[in-house]
N, C-alpha and C positions, 0 to 999 in steps of 0.2 A: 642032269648033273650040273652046268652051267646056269641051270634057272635060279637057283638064289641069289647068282650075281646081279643080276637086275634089281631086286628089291634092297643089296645091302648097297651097291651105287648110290638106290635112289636116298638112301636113308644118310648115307653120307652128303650128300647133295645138299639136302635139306636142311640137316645142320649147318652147315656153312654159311647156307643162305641166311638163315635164324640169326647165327650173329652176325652178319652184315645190317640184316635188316636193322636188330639193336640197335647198334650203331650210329646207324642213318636216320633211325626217328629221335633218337638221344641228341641229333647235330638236330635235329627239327625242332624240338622242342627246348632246347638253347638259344637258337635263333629267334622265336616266336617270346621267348624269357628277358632278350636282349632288347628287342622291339619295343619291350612293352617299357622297360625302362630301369630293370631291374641290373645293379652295378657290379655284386658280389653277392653269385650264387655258386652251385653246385648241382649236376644233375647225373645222378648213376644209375646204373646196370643191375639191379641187386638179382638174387634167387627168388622166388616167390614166399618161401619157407623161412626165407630170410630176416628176424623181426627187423625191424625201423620205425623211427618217428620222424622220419620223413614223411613228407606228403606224395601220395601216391601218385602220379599224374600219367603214366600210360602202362603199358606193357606189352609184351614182343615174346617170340618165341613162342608159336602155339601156347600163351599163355604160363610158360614155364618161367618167365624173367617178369621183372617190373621195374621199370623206372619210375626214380624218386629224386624228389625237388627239396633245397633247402634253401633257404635264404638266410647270407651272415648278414650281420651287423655291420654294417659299416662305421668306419673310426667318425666321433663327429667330429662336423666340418669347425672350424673356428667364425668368431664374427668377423665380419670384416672391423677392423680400426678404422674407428671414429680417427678423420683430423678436427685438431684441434683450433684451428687457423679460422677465424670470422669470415663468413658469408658475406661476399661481396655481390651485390645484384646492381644491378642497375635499372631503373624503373622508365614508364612513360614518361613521366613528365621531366628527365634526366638528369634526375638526383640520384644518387649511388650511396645509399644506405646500408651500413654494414653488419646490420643482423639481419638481411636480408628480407624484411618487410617492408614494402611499397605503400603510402598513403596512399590512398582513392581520393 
């Protein structure tokens, strides 16, 4: 009578475990995302069934989930400003020419 208790435990178990595991390769695979140098991404938990044009990079859950990678755009950066102000150097033979070219 108590025997199916055993198999439905274990089946609860298991899930749980599934989404942990998710989880935990999702922090893996953000980590190893971060490393690599990537600044603004995204990495989720999707269904398998589930479409996306995400790139597919693992999956978890006996196969039932998939994680998927996107990478946004980031805003561009600006130039750095030019100053305006003449190049002062100062050369070997200690003349300080101010476009910044030295005679040889």
């Amino acid at each position: 009578m108590k025997s199916w208790l055993i198999p439905f435990a274990w089946l609860l178990a298991t899930g749980a475990s599934a989404a942990d595991n998710c989880e935990a390769l999702r922090g893996e695979i953000e980590a190893r995302i971060r490393a690599g140098g990537v600044a603004s991404f995204t990495v989720a938990v999707l269904d398998t069934e589930q479409p996306t044009s995400a790139r597919v990079v693992g999956s978890c859950a006996m196969g039932r989930k998939k994680i998927v990678y996107t990478v946004h755009d980031s805003p561009a950066e600006p130039a750095p400003a030019r100053n305006a102000a003449p190049i002062l150097t100062e050369c070997r033979d200690g003349s300080t020419p101010v476009d910044g070219r030295c005679s040889r």
